[in-house]
C-alpha positions as CSV (number, residue, x, y, z in Angstrom):
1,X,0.0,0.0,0.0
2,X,1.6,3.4,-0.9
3,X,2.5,5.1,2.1
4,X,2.3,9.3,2.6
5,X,4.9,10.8,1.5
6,X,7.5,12.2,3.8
7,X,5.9,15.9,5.3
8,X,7.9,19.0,3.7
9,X,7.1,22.1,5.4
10,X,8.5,23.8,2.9
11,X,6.2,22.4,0.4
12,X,2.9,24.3,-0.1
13,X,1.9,23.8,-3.5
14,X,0.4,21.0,-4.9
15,X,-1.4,19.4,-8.0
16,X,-4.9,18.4,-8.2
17,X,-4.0,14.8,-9.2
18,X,-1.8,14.4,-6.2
19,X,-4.2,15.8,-3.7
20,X,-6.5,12.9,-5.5
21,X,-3.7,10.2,-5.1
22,X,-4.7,7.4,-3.2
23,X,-2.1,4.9,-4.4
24,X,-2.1,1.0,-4.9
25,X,-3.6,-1.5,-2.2
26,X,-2.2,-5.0,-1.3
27,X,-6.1,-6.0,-1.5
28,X,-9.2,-4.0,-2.0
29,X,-11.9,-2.9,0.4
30,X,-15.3,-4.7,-0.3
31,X,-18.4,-3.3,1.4
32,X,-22.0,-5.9,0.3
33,X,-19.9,-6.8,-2.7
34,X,-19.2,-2.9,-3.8
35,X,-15.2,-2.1,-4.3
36,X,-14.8,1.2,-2.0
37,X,-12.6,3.7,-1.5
38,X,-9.5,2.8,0.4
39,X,-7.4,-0.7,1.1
40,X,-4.8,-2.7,3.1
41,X,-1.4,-3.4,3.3
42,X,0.4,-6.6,3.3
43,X,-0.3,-6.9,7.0
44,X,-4.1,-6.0,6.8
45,X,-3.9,-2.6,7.8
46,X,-6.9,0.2,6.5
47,X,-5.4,2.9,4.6
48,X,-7.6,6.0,4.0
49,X,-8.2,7.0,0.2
50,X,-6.3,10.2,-1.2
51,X,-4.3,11.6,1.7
52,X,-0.7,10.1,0.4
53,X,-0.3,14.1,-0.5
54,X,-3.4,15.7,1.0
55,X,-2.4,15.2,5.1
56,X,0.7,16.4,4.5
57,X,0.1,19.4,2.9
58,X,-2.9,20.4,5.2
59,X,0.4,19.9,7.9
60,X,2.1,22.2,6.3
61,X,-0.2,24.8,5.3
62,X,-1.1,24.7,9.2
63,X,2.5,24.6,10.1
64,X,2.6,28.2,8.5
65,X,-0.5,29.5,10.1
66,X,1.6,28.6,13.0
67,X,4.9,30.2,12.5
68,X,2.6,33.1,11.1
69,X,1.5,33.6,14.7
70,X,-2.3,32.3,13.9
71,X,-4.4,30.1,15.7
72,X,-5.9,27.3,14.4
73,X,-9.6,26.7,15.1
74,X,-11.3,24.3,17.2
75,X,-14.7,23.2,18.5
76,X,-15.4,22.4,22.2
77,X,-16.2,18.7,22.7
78,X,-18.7,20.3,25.3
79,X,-20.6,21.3,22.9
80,X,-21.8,18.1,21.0
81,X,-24.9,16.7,21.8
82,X,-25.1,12.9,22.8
83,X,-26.5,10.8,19.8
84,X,-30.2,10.1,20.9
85,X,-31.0,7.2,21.2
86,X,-27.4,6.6,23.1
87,X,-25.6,3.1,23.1
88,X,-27.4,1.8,26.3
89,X,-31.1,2.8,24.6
90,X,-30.2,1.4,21.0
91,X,-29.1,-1.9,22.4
92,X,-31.9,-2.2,24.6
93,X,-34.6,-1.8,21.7
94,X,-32.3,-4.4,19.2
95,X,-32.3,-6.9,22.4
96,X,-36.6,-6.9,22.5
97,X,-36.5,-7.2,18.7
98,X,-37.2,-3.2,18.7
99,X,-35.2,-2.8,15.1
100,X,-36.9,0.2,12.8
101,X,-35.4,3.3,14.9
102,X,-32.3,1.8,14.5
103,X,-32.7,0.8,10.9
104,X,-33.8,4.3,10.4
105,X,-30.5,5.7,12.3
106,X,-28.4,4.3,10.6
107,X,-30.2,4.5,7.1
108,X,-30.2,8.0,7.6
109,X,-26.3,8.2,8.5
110,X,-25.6,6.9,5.1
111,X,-27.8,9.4,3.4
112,X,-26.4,12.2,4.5
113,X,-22.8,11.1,4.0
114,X,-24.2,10.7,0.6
115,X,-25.4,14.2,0.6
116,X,-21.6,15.1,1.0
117,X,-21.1,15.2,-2.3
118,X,-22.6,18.1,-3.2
119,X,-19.2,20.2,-1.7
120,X,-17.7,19.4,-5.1
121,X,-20.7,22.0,-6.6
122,X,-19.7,24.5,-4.1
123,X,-18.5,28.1,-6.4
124,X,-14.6,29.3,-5.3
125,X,-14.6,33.1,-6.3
126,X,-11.5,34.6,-7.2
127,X,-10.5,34.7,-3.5
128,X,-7.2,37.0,-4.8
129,X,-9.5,39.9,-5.9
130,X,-11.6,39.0,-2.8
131,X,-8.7,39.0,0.0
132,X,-6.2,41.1,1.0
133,X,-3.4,39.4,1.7
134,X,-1.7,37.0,-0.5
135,X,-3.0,33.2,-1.2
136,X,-0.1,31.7,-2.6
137,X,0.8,28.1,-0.9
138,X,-2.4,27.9,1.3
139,X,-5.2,25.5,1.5
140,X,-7.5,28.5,0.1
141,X,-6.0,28.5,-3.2
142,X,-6.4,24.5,-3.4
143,X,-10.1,24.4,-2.4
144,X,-11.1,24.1,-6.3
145,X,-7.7,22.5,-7.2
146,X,-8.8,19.1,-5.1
147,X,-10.0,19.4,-2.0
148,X,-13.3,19.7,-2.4
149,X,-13.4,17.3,-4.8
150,X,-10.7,14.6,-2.5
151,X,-13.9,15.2,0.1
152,X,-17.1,14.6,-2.6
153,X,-15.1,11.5,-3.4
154,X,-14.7,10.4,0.2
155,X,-18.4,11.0,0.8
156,X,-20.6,9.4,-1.7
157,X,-17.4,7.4,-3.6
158,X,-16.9,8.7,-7.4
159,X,-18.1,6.2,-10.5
160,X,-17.4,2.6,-9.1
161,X,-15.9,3.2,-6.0
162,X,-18.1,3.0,-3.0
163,X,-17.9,6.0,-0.3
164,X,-18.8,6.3,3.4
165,X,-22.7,6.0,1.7
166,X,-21.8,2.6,0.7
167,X,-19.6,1.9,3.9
168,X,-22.6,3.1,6.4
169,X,-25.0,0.7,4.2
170,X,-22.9,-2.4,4.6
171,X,-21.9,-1.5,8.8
172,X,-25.8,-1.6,8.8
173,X,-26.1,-5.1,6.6
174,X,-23.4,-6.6,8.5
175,X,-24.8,-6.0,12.0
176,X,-28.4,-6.0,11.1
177,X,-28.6,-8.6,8.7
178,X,-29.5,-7.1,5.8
179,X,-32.7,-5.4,7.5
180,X,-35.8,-3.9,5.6
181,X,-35.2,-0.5,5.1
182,X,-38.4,1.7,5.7
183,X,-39.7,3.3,2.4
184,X,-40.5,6.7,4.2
185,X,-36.5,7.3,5.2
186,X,-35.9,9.6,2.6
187,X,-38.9,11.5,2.5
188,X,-39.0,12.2,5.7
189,X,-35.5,13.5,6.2
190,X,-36.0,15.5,3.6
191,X,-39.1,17.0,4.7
192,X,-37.6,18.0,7.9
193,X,-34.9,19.8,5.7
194,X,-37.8,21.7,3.3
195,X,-39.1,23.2,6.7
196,X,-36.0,24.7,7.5
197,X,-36.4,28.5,7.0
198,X,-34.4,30.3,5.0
199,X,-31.7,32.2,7.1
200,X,-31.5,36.1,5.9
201,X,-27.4,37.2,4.6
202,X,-25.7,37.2,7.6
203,X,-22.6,39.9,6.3
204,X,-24.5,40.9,2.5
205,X,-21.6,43.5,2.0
206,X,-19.4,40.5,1.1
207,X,-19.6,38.9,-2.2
208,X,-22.2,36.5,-2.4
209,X,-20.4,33.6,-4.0
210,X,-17.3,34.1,-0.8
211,X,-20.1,34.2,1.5
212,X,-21.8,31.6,0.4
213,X,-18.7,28.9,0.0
214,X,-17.5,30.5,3.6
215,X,-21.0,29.1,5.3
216,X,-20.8,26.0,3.4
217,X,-17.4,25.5,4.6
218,X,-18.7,26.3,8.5
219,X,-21.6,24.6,8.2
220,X,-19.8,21.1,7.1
221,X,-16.8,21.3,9.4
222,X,-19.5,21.9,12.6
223,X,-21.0,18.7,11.0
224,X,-18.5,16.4,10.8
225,X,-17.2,17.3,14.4
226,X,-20.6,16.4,16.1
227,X,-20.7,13.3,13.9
228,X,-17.5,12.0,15.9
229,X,-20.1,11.3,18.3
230,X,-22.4,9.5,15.9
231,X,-18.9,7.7,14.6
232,X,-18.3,7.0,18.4
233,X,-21.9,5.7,19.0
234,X,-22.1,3.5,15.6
235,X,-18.8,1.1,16.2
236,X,-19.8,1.1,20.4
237,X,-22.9,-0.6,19.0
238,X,-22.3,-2.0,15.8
239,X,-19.7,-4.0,17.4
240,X,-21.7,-5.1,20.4
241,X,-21.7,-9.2,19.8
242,X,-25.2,-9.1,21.8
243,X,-26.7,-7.3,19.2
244,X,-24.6,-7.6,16.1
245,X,-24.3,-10.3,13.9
246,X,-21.4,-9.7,12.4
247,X,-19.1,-7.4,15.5
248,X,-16.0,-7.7,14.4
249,X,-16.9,-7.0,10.4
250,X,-19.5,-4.0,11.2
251,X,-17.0,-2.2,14.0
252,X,-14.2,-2.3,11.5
253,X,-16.3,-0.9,8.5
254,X,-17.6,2.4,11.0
255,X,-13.5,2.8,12.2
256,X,-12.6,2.7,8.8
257,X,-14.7,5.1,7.6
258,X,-13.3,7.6,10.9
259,X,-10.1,7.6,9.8
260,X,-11.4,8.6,6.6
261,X,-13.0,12.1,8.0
262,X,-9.9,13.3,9.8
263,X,-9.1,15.3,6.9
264,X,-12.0,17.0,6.2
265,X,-12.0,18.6,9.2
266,X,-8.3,19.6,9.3
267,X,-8.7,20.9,5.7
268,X,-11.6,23.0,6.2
269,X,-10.5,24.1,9.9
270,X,-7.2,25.2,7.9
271,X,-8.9,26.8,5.2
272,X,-11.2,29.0,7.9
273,X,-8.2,29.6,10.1
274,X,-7.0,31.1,7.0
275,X,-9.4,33.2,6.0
276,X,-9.8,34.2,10.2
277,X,-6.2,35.2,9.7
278,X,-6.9,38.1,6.8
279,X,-9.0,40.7,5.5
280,X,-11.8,40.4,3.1
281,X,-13.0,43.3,0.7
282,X,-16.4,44.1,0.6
283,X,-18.3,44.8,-2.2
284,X,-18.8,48.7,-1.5
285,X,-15.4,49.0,-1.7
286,X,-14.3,48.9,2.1
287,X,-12.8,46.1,4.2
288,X,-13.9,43.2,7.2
289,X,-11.4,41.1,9.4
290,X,-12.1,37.6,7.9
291,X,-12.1,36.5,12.2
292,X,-15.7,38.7,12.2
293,X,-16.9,36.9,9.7
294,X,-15.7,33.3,10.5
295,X,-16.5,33.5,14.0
296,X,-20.3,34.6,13.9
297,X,-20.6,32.0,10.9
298,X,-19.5,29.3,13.3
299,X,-21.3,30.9,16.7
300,X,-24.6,30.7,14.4
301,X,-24.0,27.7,13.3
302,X,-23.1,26.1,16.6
303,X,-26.1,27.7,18.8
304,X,-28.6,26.7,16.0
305,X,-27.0,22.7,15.9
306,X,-26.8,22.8,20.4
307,X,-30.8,24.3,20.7
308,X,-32.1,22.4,17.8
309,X,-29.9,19.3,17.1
310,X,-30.8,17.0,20.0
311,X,-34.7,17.7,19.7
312,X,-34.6,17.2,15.5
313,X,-32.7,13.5,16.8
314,X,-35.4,13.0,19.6
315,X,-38.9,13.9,17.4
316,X,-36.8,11.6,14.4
317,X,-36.6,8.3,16.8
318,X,-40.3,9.2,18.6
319,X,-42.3,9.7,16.2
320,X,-43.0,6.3,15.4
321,X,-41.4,4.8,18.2
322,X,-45.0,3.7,20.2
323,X,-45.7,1.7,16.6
324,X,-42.3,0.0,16.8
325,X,-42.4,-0.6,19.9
326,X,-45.6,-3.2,19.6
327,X,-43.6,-5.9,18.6
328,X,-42.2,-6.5,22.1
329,X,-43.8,-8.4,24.7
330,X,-44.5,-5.5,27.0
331,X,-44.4,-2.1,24.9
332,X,-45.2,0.0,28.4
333,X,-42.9,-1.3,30.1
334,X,-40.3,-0.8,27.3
335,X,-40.6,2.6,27.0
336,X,-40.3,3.5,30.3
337,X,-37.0,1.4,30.6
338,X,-36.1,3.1,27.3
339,X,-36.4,6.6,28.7
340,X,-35.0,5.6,32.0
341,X,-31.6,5.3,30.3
342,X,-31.6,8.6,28.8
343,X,-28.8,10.7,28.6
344,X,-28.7,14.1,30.2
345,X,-27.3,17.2,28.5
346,X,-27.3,20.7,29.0
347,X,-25.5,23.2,25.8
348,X,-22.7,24.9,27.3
349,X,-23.4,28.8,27.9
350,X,-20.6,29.5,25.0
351,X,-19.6,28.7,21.6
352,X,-15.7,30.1,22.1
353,X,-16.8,32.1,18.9
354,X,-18.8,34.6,20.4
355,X,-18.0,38.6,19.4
356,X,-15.6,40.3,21.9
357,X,-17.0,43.0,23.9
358,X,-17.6,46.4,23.5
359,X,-14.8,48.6,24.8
């Protein structure tokens, strides 16, 4: 399996067909009979897809930030949610023969991953005209030449390679034994994201197409840090031998793909930090510091997913829950031992990306 090449800080440019390399594979990964992304080495080790170039240049672009005397953003563990239902409530329903919520779960894991795709659609300005400072050698000026692309690919996989979709689909198989997915998956997710309002511009003096790809960016990288915790709660499961059929097959296939999504979020984290470190022109001719506008893209984002997040989860699994639920031998009695083993949580007061005080 080829290996990643040796890190050079000093290295800061680089080719969209290296950050698409993946390299060769001892042997292949097979997820229900699709070929997928990624492989193994002689020795049976999982090797993430296209990262032989793209982890260490996201090192070295953040190695600059760095020795440019910028931070490098991060999100408070604090402030993701617990997956609802948590391990202890999922295994409970799968041990009474309770298996649509879960079905659902993890049905609409895969979908979304599949939605992931669409960050290959997302419109790069001509961030030179559009920033201040220089570009050169930075994970901004390789956004459109690979990484979002490397990232669409991981996702949803790209002509016939499987993704994470694919990888999510055969975790569930594996476990679940190939269970009957519910025709209404689909609709209903998507219903719940046609109610969504329509958020007014939050900075309309910048130009629309940087404002748009700089919420995109936001809103993905707050996603894939709160699914960690979905990652966390899928192999805990998944690779329960009381409840999984196949533990050992189905924990692997969710760690796989986890190793997989570490460089989405370094990439985009980069790419924000970046933009946090300079100046953006606006389109009346005056300037913004790019840390105003990242940080109250990220404090939106972040209050809207801690209020709303854990009850969206919560209404998802309830609504048909009392329906589901008839198949065991005592339903009442279920659901109270169900909701007994709830998880408590309470969003943290702050975002860390709240706007400093008034002098």
């Amino acid at each position: 399996m080829a290996t990643m090449a040796e890190v050079d800080l000093e290295k800061l440019v680089y080719t969209r067909a290296e950050l698409l390399t993946s390299g060769d594979y001892a042997e292949p990964l097979i997820a229900n009979g699709i070929r997928c992304h990624g492989g193994f080495d002689a020795d049976g080790v999982y090797g993430s897809p296209r990262v032989i170039h793209r982890t260490p240049a996201v090192l070295a672009w953040q190695a600059q930030l760095e020795q440019g005397g910028h931070e490098l953003i991060g999100i408070a563990r604090a402030l993701m949610p617990p997956q609802y239902p948590n391990v202890e409530q999922a295994k409970l329903l799968l041990e009474h023969g309770v298996r649509d919520p879960i079905v659902r779960a993890l049905t609409i894991v895969s979908i979304v991953e599949g939605f992931g795709a669409i960050i290959r659609d997302v419109k790069v300005p001509k961030l030179d005209e559009l920033i201040v400072e220089p570009i050169d050698g930075s994970a901004l000026a390789h956004l459109n030449q690979g990484l979002f692309e490397a990232h669409a690919r991981d996702e949803s996989g790209y002509r016939e390679e499987g993704g994470h979709k694919q990888m999510w689909e055969a975790a569930r198989d594996l476990a679940l034994e190939t269970p009957k997915i519910p025709g209404d998956v689909l609709m209903r997710l998507m219903g719940r994201r046609r109610r969504a309002a329509k958020a007014k511009r939050p900075f309309p003096q910048l130009d629309e197409k940087l404002e748009r790809m700089l919420q995109m960016m936001a809103q993905v990288m707050v996603v894939e840090v709160f699914a960690m915790g979905t990652f966390d709660w899928g192999e805990r499961l998944l690779s329960d031998p009381e409840v999984s059929a196949e533990p050992q097959a189905a924990g692997d296939m969710v760690r796989y793909i986890r190793a997989d999504e570490s460089p989405h979020i370094e990439y985009l984290r980069t790419g924000l930090s970046e933009i946090r470190a300079r100046t953006l022109r606006t389109v009346d001719g005056n300037t913004i510091s790019g840390r105003e506008v990242v940080d109250r893209l990220i404090h939106r984002i972040l209050k809207a997913m801690t209020t709303h997040r854990r009850e969206e989860q919560r209404e998802d699994v309830r609504a048909g829950m009392k329906d589901a639920m008839q198949v065991a031998a005592e339903p009442t009695q279920l659901l109270e031992e169900f909701d007994s083993l709830d998880s408590s949580w309470t969003p943290p007061e702050k975002t860390g990306f709240e706007a400093p005080a008034a002098a």
